[in-house]
Backbone as CSV, one residue per row, in Angstrom:
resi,resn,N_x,N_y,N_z,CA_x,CA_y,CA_z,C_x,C_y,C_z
1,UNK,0.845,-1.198,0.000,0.000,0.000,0.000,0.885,1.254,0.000
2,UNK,0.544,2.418,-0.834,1.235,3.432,-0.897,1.014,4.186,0.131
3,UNK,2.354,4.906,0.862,2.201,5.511,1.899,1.890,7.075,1.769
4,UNK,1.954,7.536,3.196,0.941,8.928,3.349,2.173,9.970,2.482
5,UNK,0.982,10.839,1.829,2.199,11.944,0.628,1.436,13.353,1.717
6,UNK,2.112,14.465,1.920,1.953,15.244,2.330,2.251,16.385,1.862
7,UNK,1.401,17.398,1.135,1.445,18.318,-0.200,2.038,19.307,1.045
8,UNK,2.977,20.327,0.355,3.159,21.369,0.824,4.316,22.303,-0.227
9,UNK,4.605,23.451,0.406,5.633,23.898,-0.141,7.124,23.574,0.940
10,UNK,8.424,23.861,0.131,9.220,23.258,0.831,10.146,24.412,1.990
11,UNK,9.091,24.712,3.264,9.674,25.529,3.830,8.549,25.343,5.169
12,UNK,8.926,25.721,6.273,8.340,24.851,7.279,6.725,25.363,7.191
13,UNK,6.294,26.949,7.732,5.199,27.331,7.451,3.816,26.117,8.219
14,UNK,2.855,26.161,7.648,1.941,25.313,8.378,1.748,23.726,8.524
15,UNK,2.673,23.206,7.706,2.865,21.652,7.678,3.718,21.550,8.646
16,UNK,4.713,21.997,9.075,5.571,21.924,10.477,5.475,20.642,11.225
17,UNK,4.038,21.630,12.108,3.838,20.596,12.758,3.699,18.802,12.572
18,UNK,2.644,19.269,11.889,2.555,17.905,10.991,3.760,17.018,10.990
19,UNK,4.793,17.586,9.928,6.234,16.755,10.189,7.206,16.666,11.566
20,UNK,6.610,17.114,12.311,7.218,17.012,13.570,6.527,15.593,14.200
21,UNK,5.033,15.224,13.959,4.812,14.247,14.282,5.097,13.028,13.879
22,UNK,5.366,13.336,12.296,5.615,12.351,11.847,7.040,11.371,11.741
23,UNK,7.531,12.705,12.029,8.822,12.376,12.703,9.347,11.714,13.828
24,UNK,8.479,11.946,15.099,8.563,11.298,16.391,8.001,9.924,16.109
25,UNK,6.770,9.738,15.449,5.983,8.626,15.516,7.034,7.376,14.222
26,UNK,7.918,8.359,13.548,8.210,7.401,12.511,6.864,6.724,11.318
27,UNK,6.215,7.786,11.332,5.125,7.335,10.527,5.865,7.798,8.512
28,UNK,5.623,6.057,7.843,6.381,6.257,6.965,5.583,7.541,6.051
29,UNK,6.257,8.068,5.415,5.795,9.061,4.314,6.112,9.669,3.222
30,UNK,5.455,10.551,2.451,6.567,10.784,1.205,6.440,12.281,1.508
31,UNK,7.495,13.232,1.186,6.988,14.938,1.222,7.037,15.017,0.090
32,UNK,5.444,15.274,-0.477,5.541,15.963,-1.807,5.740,17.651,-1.838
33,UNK,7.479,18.503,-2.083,7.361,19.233,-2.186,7.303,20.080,-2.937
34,UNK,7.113,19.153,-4.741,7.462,20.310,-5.839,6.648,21.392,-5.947
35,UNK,5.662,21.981,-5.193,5.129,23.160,-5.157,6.227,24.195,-5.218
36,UNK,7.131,23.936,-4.575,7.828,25.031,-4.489,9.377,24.463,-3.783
37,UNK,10.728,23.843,-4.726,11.365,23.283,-4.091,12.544,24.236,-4.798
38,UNK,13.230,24.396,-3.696,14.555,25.558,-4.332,15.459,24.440,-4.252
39,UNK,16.444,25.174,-5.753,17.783,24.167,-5.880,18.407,24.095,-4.630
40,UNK,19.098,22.875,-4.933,20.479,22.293,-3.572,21.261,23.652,-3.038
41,UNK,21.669,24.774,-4.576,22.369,25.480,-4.077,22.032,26.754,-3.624
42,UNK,20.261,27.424,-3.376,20.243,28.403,-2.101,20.615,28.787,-1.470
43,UNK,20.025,27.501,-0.423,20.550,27.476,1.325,22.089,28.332,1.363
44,UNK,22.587,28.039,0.475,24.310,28.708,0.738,24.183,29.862,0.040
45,UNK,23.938,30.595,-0.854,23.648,31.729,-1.541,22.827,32.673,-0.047
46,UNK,21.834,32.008,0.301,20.933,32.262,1.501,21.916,33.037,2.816
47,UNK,22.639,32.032,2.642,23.487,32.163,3.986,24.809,33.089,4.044
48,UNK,25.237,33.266,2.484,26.659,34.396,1.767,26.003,35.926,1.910
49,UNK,24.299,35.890,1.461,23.985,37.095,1.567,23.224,37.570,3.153
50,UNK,23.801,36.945,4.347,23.415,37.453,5.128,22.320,36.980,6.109
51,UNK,21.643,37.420,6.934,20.406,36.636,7.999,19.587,36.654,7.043
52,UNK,18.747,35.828,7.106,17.134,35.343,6.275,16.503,36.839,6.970
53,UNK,16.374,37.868,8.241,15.287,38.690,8.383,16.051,39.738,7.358
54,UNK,17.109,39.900,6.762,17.785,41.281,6.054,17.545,40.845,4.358
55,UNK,16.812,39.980,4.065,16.128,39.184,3.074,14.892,39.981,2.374
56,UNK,14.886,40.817,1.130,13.611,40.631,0.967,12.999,39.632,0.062
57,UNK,11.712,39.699,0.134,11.039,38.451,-0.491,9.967,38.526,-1.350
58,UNK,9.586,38.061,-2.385,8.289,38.160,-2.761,7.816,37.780,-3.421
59,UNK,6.471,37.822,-4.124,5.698,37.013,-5.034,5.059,37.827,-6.364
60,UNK,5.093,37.571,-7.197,4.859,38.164,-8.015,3.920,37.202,-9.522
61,UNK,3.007,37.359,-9.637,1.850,36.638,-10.654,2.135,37.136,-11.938
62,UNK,2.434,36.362,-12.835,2.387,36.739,-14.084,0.613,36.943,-14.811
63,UNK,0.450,38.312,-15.015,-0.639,38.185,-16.035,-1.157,37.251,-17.327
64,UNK,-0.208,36.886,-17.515,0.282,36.239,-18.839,-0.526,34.755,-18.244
65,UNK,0.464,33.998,-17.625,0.263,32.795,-17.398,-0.668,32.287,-16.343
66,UNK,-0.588,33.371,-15.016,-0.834,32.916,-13.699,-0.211,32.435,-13.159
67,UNK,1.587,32.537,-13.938,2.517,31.248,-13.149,2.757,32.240,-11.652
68,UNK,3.357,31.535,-10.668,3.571,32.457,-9.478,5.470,31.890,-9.366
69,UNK,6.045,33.433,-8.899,7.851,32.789,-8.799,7.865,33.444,-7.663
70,UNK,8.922,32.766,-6.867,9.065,33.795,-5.419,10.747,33.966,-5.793
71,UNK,10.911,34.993,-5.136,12.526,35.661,-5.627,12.868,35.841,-4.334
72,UNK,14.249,36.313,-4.166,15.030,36.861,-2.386,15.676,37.863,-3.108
73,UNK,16.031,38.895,-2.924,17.298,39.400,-3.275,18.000,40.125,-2.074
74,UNK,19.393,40.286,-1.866,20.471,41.040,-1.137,19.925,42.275,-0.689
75,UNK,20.840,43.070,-0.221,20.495,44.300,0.208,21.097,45.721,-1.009
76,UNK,21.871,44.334,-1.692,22.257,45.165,-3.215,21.549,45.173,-3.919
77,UNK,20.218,44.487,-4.000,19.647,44.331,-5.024,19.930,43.376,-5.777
78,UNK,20.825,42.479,-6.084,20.750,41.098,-6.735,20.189,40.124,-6.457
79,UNK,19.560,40.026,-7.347,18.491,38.416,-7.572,19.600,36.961,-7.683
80,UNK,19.142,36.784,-6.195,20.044,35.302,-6.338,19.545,34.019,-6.641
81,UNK,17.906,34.729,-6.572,17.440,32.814,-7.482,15.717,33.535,-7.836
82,UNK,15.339,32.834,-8.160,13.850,33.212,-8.598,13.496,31.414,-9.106
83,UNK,12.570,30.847,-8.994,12.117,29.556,-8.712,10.584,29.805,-9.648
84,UNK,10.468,28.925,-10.409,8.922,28.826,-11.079,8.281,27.942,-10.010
85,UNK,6.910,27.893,-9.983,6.193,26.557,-8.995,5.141,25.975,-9.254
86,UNK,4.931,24.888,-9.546,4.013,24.210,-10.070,2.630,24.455,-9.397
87,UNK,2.628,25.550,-8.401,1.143,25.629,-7.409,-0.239,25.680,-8.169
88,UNK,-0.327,26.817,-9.305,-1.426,27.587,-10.143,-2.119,25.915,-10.901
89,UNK,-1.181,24.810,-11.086,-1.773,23.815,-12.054,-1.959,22.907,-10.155
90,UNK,-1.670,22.972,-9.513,-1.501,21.678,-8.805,-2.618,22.322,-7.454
91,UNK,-3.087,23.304,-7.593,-4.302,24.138,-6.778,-5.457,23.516,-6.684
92,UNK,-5.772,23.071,-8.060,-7.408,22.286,-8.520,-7.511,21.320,-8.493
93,UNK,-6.168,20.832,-7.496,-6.782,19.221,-7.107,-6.700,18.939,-5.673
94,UNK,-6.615,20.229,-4.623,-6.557,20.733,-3.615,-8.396,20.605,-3.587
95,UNK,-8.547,20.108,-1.901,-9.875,20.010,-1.862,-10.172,20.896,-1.562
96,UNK,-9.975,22.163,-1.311,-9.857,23.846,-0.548,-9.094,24.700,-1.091
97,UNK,-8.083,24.167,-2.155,-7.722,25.268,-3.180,-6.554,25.261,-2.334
98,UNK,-6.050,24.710,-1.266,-4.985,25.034,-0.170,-4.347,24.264,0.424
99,UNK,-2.912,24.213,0.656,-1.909,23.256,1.322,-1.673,23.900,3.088
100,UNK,-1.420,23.451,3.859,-1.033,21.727,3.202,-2.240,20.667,3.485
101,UNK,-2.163,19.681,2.576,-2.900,18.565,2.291,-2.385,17.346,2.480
102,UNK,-3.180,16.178,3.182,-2.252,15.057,3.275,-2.978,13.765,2.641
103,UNK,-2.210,13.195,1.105,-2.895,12.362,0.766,-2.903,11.117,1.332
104,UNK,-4.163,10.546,1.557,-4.082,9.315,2.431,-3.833,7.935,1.573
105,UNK,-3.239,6.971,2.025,-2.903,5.425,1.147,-3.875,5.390,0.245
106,UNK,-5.064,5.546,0.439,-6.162,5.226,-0.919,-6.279,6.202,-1.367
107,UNK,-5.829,7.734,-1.709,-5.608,8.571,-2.580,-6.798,9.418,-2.308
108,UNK,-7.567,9.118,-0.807,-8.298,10.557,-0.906,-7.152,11.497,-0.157
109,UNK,-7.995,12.777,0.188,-7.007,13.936,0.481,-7.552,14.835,1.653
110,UNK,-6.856,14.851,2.681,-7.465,15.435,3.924,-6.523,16.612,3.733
111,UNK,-7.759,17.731,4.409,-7.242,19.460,4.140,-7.324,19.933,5.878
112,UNK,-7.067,20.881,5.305,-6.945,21.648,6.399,-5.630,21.544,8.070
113,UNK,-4.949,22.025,8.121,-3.654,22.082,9.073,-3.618,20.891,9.967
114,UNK,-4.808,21.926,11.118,-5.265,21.174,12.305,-5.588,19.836,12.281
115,UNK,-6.619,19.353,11.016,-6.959,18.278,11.224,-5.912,17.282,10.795
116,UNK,-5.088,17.834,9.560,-4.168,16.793,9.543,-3.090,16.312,10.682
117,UNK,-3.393,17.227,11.293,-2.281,17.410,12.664,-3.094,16.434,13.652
118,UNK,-3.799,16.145,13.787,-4.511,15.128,14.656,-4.478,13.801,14.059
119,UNK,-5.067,13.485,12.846,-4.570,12.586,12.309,-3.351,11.926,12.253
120,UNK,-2.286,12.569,11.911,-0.859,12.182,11.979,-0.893,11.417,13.614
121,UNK,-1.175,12.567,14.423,-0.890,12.376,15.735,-1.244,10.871,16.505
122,UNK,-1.970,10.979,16.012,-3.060,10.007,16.053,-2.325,8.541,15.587
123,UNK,-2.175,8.654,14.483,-1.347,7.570,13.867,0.578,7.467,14.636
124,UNK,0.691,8.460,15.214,2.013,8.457,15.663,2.248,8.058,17.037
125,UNK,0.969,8.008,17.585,0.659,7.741,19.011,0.868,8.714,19.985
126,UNK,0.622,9.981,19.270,0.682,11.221,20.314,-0.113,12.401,20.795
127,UNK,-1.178,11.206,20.270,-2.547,11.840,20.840,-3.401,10.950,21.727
128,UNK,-3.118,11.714,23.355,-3.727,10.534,23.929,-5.120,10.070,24.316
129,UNK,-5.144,8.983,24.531,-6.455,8.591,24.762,-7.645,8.659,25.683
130,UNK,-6.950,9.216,26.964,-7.783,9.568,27.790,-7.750,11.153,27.515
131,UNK,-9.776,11.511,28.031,-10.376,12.134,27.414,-9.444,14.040,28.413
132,UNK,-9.457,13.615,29.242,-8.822,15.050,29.829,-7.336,15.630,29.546
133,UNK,-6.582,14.103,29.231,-5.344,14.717,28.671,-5.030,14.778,27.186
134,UNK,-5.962,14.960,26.177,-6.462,15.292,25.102,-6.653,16.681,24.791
135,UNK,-7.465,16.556,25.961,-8.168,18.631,25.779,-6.942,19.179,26.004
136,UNK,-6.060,18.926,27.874,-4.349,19.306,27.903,-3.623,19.326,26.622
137,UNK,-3.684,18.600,25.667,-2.946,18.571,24.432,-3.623,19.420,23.353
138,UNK,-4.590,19.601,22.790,-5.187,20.293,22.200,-5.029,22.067,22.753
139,UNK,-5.314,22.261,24.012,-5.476,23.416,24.782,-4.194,23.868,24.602
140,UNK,-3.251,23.451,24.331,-1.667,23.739,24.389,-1.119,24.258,22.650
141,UNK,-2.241,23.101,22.123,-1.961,23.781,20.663,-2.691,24.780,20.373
142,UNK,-3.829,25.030,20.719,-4.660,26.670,20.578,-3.868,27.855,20.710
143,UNK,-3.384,27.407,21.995,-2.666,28.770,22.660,-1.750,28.986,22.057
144,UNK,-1.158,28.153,21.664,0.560,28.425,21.087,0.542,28.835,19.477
145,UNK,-0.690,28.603,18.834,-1.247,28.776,17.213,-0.420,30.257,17.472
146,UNK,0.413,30.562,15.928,1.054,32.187,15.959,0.253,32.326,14.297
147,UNK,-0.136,31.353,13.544,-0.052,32.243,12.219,-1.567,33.023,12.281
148,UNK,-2.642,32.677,12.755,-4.106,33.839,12.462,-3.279,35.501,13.376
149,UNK,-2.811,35.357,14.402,-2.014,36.707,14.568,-1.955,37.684,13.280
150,UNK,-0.952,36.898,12.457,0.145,37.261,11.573,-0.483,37.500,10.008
151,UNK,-1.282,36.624,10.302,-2.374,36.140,8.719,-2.392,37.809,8.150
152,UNK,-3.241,38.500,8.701,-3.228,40.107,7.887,-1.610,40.402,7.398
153,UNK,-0.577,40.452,8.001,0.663,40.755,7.699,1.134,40.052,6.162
154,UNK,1.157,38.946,6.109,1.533,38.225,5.050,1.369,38.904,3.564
155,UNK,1.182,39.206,3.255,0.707,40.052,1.682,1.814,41.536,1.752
156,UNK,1.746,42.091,2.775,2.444,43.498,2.526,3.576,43.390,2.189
157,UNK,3.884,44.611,1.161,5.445,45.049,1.150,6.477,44.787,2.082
158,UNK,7.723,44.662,2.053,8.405,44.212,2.944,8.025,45.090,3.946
159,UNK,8.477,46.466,3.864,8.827,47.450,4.661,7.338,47.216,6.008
160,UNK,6.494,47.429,5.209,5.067,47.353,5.708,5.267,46.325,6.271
161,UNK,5.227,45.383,5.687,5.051,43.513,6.836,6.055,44.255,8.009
162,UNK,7.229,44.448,7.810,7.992,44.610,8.840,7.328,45.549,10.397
163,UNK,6.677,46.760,9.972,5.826,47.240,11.126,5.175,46.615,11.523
164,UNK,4.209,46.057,10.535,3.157,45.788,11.216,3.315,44.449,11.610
165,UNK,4.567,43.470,11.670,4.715,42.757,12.595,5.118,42.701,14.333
166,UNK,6.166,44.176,13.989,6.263,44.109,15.612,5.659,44.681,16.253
167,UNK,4.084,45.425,15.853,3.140,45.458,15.727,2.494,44.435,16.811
168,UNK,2.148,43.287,15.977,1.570,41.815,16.266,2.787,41.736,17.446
169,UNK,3.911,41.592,17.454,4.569,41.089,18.391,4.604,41.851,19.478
170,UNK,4.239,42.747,19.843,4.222,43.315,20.913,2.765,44.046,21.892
171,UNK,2.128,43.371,20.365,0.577,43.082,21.438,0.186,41.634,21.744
172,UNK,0.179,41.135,20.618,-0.534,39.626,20.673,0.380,38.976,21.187
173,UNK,1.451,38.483,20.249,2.427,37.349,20.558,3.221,38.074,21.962
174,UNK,3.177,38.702,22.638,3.894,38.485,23.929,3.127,38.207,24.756
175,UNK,1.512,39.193,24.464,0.632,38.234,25.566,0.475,37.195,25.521
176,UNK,0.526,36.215,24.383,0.377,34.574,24.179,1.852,33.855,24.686
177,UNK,2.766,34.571,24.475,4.058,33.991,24.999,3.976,33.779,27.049
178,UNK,3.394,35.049,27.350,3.238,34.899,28.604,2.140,34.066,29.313
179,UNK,0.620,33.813,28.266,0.201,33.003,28.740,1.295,31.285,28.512
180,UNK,1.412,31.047,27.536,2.083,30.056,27.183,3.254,29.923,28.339
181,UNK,3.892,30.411,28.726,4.553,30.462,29.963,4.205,30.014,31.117
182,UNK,3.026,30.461,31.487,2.007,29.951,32.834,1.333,28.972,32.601
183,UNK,0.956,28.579,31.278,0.621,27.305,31.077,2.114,25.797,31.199
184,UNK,3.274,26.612,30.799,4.376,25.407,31.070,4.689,25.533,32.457
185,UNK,4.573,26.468,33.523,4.537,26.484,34.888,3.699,25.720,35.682
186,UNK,2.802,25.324,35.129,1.379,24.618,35.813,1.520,23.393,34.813
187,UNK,1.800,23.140,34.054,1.787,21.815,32.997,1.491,20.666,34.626
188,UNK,0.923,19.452,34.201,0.774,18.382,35.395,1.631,17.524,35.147
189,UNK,2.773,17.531,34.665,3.982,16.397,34.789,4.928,17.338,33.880
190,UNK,5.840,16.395,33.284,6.700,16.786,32.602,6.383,17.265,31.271
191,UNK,5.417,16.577,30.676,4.709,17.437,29.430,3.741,17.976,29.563
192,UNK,2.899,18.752,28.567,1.547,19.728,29.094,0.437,18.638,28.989
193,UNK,0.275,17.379,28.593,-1.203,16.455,29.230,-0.164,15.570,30.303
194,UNK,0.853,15.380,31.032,1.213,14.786,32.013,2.514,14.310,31.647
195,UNK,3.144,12.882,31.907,4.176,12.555,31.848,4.554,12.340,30.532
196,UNK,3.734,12.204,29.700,4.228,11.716,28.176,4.048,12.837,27.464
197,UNK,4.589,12.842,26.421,4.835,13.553,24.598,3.682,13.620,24.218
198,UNK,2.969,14.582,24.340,2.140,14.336,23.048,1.794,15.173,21.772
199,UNK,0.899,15.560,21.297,0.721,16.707,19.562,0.977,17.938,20.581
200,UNK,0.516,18.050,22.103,0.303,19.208,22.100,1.777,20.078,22.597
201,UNK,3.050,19.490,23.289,4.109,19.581,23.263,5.018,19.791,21.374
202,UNK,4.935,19.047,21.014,5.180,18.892,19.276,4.810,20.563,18.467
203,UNK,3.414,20.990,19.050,2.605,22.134,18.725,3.597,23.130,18.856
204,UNK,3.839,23.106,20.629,4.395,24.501,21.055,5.475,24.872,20.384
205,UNK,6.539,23.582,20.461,7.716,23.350,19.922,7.956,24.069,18.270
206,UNK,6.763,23.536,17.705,6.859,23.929,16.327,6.404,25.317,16.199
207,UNK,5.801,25.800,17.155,4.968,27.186,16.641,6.016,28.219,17.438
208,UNK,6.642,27.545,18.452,7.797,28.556,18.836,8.913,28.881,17.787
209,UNK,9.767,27.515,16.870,10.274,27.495,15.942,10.226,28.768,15.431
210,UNK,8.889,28.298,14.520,8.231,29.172,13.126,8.662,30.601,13.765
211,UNK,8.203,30.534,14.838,7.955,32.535,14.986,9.401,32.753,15.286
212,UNK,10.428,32.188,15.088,11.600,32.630,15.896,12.747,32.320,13.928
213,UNK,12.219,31.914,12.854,12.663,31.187,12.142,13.687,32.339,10.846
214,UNK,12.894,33.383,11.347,13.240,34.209,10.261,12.755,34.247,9.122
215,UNK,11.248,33.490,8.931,10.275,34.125,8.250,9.423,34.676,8.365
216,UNK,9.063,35.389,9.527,8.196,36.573,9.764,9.676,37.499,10.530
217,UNK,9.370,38.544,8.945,10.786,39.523,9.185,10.791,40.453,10.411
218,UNK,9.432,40.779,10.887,8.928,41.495,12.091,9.099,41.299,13.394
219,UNK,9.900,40.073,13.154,10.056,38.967,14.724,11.564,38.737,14.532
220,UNK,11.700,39.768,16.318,13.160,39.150,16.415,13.959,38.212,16.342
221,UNK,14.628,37.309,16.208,15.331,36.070,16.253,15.475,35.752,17.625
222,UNK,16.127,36.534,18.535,16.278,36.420,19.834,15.082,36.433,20.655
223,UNK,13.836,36.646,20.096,12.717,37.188,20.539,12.519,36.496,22.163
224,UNK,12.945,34.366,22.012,12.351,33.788,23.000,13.770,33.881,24.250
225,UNK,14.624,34.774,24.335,16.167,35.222,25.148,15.168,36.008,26.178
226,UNK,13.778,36.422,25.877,12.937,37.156,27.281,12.262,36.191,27.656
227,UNK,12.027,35.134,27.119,11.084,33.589,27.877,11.723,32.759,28.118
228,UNK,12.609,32.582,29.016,13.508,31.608,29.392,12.736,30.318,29.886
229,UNK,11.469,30.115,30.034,10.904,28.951,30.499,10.323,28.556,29.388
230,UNK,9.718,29.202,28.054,9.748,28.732,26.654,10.839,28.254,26.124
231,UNK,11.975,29.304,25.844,13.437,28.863,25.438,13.740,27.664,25.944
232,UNK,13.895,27.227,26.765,14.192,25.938,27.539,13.483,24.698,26.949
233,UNK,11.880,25.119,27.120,10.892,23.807,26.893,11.336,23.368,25.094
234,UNK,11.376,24.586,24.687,12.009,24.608,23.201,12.643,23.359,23.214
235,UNK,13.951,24.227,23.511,15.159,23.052,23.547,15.100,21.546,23.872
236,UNK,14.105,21.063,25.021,14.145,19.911,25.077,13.511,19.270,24.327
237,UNK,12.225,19.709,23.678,12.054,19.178,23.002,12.781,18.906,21.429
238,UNK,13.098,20.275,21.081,14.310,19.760,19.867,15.774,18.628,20.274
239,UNK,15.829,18.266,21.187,16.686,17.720,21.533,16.346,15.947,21.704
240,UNK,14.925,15.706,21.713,14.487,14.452,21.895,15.222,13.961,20.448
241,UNK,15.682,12.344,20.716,16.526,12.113,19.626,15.679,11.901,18.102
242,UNK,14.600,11.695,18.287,14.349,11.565,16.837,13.755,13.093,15.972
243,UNK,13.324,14.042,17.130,13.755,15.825,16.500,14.739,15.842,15.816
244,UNK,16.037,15.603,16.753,17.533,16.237,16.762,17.923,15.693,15.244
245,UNK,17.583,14.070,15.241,18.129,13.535,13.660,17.223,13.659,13.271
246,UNK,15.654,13.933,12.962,15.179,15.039,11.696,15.778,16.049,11.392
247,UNK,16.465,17.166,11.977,16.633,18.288,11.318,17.898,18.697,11.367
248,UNK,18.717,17.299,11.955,19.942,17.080,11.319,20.002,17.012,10.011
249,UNK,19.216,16.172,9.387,19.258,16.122,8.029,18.082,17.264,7.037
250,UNK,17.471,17.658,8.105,16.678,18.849,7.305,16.869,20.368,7.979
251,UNK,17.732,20.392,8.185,17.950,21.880,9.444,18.423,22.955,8.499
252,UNK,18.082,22.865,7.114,18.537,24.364,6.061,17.801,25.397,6.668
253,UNK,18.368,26.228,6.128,17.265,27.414,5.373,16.117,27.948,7.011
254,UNK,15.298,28.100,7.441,14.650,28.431,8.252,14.665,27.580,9.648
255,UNK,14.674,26.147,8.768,14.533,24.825,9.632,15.475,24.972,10.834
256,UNK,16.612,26.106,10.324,17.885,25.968,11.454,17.530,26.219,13.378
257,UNK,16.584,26.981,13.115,15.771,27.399,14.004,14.943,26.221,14.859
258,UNK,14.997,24.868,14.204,14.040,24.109,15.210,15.321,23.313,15.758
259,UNK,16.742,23.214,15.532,17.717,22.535,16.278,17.948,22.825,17.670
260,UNK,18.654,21.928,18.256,18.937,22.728,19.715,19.743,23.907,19.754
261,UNK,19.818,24.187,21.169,20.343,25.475,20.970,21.767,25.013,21.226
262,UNK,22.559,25.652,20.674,24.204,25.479,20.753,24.592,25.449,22.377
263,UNK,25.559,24.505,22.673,26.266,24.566,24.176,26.873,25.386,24.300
């Protein structure tokens, strides 16, 4: 039987999580990422011209075709890659017009983030079964959700995204950082539904990542150096061994951000 394919583009964004579970659980899979897969040689072009937030970025629709290319360029102004993407043809077989999507062994196609995120979980064994430390796991991923924050930001000009992110970060995302804080202070064991791992630990982990990744240019890098009881929970969890060798082998480009933190 053909195993689970998981549509996305190739950059962490809202499938994250998802592959974080699938990762712990070892659930086999394929990443379908040609939506949008940059050559081998980026990541290093990426890294010659400087931090990913001194990056601008953008999208641009051809009238012509509808094809969509996303470009980076320097602070000189040179275009160091520009990428075509198969999205505009590979959209209309999206059950919602939207990734990420996870096709299941018999080739139907489950949408939407969250739910694939339970599913996986589910299949990975990290969603547990009793009914109160479920909601603990779920309740942990609500709180810690950063992209509806951010959702208005996404479209603007650099300059613009850039306000009006620290903007968002200094209303929303610090009050959610601080609840998220008092929620890992009170957690009832070592993880937030008790002694074990589950989606909703995986959640925080990943949604702390993302916001710290250097793709929302509005957000400091250092941002979680004022949440030392986030920073921490971070870390251990990137440090569980089958994190650490995922993103050993996938830790480019944004991903660098979900490794541990250096000794």
């Amino acid at each position: 039987m053909a195993a689970l394919k998981l549509h996305y583009f190739d950059l962490p964004g809202r499938a994250e999580i998802t592959r974080i579970c699938l990762a712990l659980g070892k659930v086999p899979h394929e990443a379908r990422m040609n939506l949008l897969r940059l050559p081998a040689y980026v990541p290093c072009l990426l890294a010659d011209c400087g931090a990913l937030s001194d990056l601008q970025r953008g999208q641009v629709t051809s009238q012509t075709h509808m094809t969509v290319f996303f470009f980076a360029i320097n602070r000189t102004q040179e275009v160091i890659y520009e990428y075509w993407t198969e999205w505009p043809r590979e959209k209309a077989k999206m059950p919602f017009g939207q990734v990420p999507v996870l096709e299941l062994e018999d080739g139907k196609m489950l949408a939407q983030s969250r739910a694939i995120e339970c599913y996986v979980a589910k299949l990975a064994g990290l969603y547990p079964d009793d009914p109160l430390k479920a909601a603990l796991a779920d309740q942990a991923v609500f709180l810690s959700d950063i992209w509806e924050s951010f959702a208005p930001t996404v479209r603007l000009p650099l300059e613009s995204k850039i306000k009006a992110q620290e903007v968002v970060v200094n209303t929303k995302i610090r009050e959610k950082l601080q609840h998220l804080t008092k929620l890992l202070l009170e957690k009832p064991g070592e993880y937030v539904a008790g002694d074990t791992l589950s989606y909703g630990d995986a959640a925080i982990y990943g949604n702390l990542c993302n916001l710290v990744s250097g793709f929302l240019p509005g957000v400091p890098k250092d941002l979680l150096d004022e949440y030392p009881v986030l920073k921490a929970f971070r870390n251990k969890i990137a440090s569980i061994p089958a994190i650490k060798e995922h993103y050993e082998k996938h830790g480019e480009g944004y991903r660098a951000a979900f490794k541990p933190d250096v000794a």
